[in-house]
N, C-alpha and C positions, 0 to 999 in steps of 0.2 A: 828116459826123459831127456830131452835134449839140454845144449846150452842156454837156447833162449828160452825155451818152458821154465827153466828155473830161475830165471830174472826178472819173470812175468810178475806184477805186483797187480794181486786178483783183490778191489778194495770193494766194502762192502757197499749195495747199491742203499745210498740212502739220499734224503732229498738236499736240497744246497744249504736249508732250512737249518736243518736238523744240522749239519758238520760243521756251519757256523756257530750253532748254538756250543756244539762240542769243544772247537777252537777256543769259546771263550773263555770256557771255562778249563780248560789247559792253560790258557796263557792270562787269566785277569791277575793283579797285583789289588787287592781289597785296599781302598784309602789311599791310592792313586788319581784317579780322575775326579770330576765333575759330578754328583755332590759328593760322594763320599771325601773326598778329601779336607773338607769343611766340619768335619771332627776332628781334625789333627790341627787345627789353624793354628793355637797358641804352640805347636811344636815345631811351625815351619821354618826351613836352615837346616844350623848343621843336627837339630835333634833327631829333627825329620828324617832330615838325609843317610843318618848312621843306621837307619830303621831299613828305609826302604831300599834305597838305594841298589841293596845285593838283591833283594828281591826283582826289582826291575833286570838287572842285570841278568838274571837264571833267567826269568820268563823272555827276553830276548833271543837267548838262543836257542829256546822249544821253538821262539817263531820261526827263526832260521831254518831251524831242522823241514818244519812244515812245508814253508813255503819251495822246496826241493825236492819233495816227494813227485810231484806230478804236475802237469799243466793245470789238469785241473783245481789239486789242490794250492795252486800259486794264485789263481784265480778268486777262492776261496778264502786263503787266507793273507793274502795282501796286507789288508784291511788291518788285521788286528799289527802282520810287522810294521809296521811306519804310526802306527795311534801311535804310538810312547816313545820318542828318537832321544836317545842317550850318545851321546859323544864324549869318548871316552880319552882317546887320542888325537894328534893333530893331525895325521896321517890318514883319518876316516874323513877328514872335511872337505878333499877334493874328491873322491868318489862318491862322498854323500850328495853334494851339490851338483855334480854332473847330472848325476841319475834323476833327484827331481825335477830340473832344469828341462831337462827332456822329456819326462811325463807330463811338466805343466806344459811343455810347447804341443804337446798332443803325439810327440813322437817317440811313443812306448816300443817296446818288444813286443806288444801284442798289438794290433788296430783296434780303437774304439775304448779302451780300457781308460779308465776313470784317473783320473790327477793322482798320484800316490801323496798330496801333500798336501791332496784336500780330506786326508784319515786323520791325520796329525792331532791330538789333542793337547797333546803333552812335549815341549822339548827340555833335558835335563843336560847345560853345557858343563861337563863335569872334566872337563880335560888336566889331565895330570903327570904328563910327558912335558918335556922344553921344545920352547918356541924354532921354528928353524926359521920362517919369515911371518913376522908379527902381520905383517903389512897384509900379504897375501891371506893370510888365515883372518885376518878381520873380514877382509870381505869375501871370503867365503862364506864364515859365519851369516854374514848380511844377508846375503843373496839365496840361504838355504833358509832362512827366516822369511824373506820372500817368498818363497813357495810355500807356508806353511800359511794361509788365509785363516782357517779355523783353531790356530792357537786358542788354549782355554788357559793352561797354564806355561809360565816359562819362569826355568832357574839357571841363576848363574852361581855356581857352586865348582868353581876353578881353585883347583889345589896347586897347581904349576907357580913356581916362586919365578919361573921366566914373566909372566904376567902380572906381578904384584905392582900394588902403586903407581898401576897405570890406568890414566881412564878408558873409558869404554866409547870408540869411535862412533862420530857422530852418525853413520849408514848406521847400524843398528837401532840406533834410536827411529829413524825414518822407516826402517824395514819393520821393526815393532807396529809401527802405526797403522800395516795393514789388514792388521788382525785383531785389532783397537777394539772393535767395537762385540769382539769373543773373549777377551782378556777377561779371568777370573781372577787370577795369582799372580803375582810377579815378586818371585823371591830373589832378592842382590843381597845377600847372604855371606862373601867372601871380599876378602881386600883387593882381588884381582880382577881388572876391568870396571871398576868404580864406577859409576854413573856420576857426570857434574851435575851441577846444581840446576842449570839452565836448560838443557835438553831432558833433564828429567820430569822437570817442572812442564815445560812445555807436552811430551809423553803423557802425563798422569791427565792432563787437560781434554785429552782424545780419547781416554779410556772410561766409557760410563758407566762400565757394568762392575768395575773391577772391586771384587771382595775380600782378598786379603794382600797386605802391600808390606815387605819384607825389606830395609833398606837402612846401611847401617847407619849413615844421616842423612835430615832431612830439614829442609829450611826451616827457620822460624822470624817471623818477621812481624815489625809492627803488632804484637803482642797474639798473633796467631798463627796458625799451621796454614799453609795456603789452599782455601776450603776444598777446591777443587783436588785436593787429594783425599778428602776424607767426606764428601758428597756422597761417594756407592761405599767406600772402605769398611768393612766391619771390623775387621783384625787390623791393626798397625802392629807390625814391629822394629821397632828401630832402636838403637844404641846411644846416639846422641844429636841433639838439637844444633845446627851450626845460626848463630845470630848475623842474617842479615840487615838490618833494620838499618845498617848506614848507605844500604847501596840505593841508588834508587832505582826502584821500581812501582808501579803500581800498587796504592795502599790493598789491603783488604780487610773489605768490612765486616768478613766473618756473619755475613745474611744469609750464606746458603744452606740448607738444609742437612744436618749433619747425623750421619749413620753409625758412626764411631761406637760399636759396643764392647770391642776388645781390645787392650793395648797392653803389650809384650814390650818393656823398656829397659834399658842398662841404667845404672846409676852412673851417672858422669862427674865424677869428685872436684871437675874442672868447672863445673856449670852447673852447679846445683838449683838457681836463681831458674832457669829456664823450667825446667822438670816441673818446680812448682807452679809457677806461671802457666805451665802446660797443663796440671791437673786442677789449677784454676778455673779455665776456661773449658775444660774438654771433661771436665770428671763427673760431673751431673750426669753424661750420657753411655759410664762406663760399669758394667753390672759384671766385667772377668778384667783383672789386672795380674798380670805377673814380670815380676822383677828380677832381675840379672845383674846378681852383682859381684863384679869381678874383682875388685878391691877390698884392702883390708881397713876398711873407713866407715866404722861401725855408725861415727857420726852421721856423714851423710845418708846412709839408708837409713835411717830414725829418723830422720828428719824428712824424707819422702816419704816414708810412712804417717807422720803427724798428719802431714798435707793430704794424702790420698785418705786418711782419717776422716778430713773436714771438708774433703770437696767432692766425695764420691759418693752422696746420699743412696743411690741406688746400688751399690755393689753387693755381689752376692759370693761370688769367689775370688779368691788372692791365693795366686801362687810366689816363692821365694824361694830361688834357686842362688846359693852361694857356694866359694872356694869349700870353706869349711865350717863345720856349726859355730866355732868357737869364733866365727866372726859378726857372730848375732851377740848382739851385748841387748841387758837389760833394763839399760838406762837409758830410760826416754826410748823405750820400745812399747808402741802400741798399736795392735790390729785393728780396724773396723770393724762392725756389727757383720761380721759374713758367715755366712753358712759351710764355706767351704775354705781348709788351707789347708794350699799343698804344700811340700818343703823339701830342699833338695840339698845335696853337697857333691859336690864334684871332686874333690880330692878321693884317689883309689884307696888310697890307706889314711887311717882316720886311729887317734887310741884310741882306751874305753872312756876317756876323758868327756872326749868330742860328743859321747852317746847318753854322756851321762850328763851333757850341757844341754842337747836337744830335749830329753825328757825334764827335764828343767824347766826350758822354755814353755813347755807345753803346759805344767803345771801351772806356770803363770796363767798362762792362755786363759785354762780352766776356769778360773778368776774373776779373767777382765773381759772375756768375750761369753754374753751370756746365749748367744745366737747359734756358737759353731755346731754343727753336726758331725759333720766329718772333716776327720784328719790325714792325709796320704802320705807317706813318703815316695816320692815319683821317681824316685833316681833305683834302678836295681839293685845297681853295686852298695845303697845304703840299706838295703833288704834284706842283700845275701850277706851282711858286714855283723849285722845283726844278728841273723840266724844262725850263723857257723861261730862268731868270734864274741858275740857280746850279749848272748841270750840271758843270761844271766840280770843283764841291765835289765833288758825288756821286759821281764815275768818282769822284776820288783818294781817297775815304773808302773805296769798297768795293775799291779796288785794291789800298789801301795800309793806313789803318788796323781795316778791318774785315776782312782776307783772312787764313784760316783761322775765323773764328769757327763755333760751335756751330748760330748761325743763320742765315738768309736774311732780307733784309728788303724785305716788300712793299707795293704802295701801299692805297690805300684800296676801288679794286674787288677786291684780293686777287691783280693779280698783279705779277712780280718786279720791281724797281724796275731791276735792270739790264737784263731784257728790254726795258725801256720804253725804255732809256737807247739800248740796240744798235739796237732799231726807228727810230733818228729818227739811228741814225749817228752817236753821240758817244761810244758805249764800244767 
């Protein structure tokens, strides 16, 4: 057998049909795109992100590998390398921008081959190297947003502390606009590259379709959100209210028709007055709430709970994600009639104190919520904290203080926290 005989790649004759179908399922990321990712909404940012994130990353270089095997298969699978464009460094955004620059002028490596950046559905700017010229990589950014017509989704989820507390130049805003009318998600998720007030505002006016909006403030003014963000919105999430009501602008009458059924909030210990005002006017059309709170000001989240209490007639689930349980106090703590509460701690190391505050809490629950059905713990690490270090809590909670309640309480892949308990021989 010669040299070249054995370099020969003899592939199987199948239809283009069929090896796309194959590609896809080599390289899809489940709960990535358009709809599936509309299960994840109340996790979009950084929860989302620590999720998929590596996921997308692996299935990126299966695309690579692909698209090298053969003319043919570059042809082939094009399509799936460029759907999901992940920028990972500063150093990929002049190559990246070259290359679609040139497909959208029609002046590919192949003649006749289709826009590479009209595949696009997805771009994730997740750059986490230091700046060499801010100036120059902004509008690179811009310009490769530019060729991306069919944006569905875009995240800016920038780790680089060269980029902190800077805003986000106004070409990108303009270059967003041409995909305006494809926009599904726009997650601003990180302190880097900030969106102002005014070019966002103007943005969210262009964008009709758009169903979840991730942004860590957002104007409030003259006693409402400005409708036009929350017109297509189903998911909000944001962090904190900024009050412009002294600047002028254009009143709003809060006439437009509002879609608003999810809203993912921080407690802001600085602006308490707003939140309320907020689930004032917006909580009658809110049936999932979940709350982030990053402070140890047991007051203020009791008191946005009193409020999401008595303005959220239609809610059905309420998640609560805090530092640590022991910063849930039981004074002037009370849930709405929901079906559903999730409950989270972010602290890695917790005592048995903490576990033994949460099942506490619950007992209350018991109580005063005669509606709940189900109870989740959504956080892992309070699952695996439990079942290795504090099982002991758990059997006497659900034996003793939680036995008869209304509901069942399960872990964060959805099942029973006692089956887990019984599988490992401790209940």
């Amino acid at each position: 057998m010669t040299a070249r005989e054995k370099r020969t790649v003899n592939l199987p004759s199948l239809p283009p049909e069929l090896w796309e179908c194959i590609f896809d399922l080599a390289t899809s990321v489940p709960g990535t795109l358009i709809p599936d990712i509309y299960q994840h909404s109340s996790l979009i940012g950084p929860p989302y992100n620590r999720i998929y994130h590596p996921a997308l990353r692996a299935a990126l270089i299966t695309k690579r590998y692909l698209v090298r095997v053969c003319k043919q298969w570059w042809h082939l699978a094009r399509r799936y390398l460029y759907q999901a464009i992940y920028i990972g460094r500063v150093r990929c955004l002049p190559s990246l921008c070259k290359t679609l620059k040139k497909y959208a002028a029609g002046d590919g490596t192949v003649p006749g081959v289709h826009s590479l950046g009209s595949w696009t559905q997805r771009l994730d700017v997740v750059i986490r190297d230091q700046s060499i010229d801010f100036d120059a990589e902004c509008e690179y950014l811009a310009e490769i947003i530019w060729s991306l017509p069919n944006l569905a989704i875009v995240s800016f989820a920038i780790t680089s502390d060269s980029y902190n507390a800077t805003p986000m130049p106004f070409s990108i805003f303009v270059a967003l606009r041409c995909s305006a009318s494809s926009l599904r998600v726009l997650d601003w998720s990180t302190y880097a590259l900030v969106p102002d007030r005014a070019p966002l505002e103007g943005l969210l006016k262009e964008v009709p379709y758009l169903h979840i909006l991730n942004c860590r403030t957002l104007s409030w003014r003259n006693g409402f959100m400005p409708t036009h963000a929350l017109s297509s919105v189903h998911t909000l999430i944001v962090q904190s209210l900024d009050d412009t009501s002294n600047h002028f602008v254009p009143i709003d009458t809060g006439e437009t028709r509002i879609n608003l059924r999810e809203a993912v909030l921080g407690v802001d210990t600085w602006r308490p007055h707003l939140w309320a005002k907020f689930m004032c006017r917006y909580g009658i059309h809110l049936t999932t709430v979940q709350i982030w709170s990053a402070h140890h000001n047991w007051r203020a989240l009791n008191t946005l709970l009193g409020v999401i209490n008595g303005s959220c007639p239609n809610l059905r689930r309420l998640t609560l994600s805090v530092i640590k349980f022991s910063y849930i106090s039981l004074d002037g703590f009370s849930l709405p009639p929901v079906e559903y509460f999730g409950v989270s701690a972010e602290a890695y190391q917790q005592p048995r104190s903490a576990y033994l505050h949460l099942f506490t809490i619950l007992n209350f629950v018991k109580y005063t919520v005669p509606t709940l059905r189900v109870v989740q713990l959504i956080n892992p690490r309070n699952v695996s904290a439990l079942l290795t270090q504090h099982a002991k809590v758990a059997v006497r909670a659900l034996d003793q203080q939680l036995a008869g309640s209304t509901f069942h309480v399960e872990c964060h892949d959805g099942t029973l926290l006692s089956e887990k308990l019984k599988d490992m021989g401790k209940m």
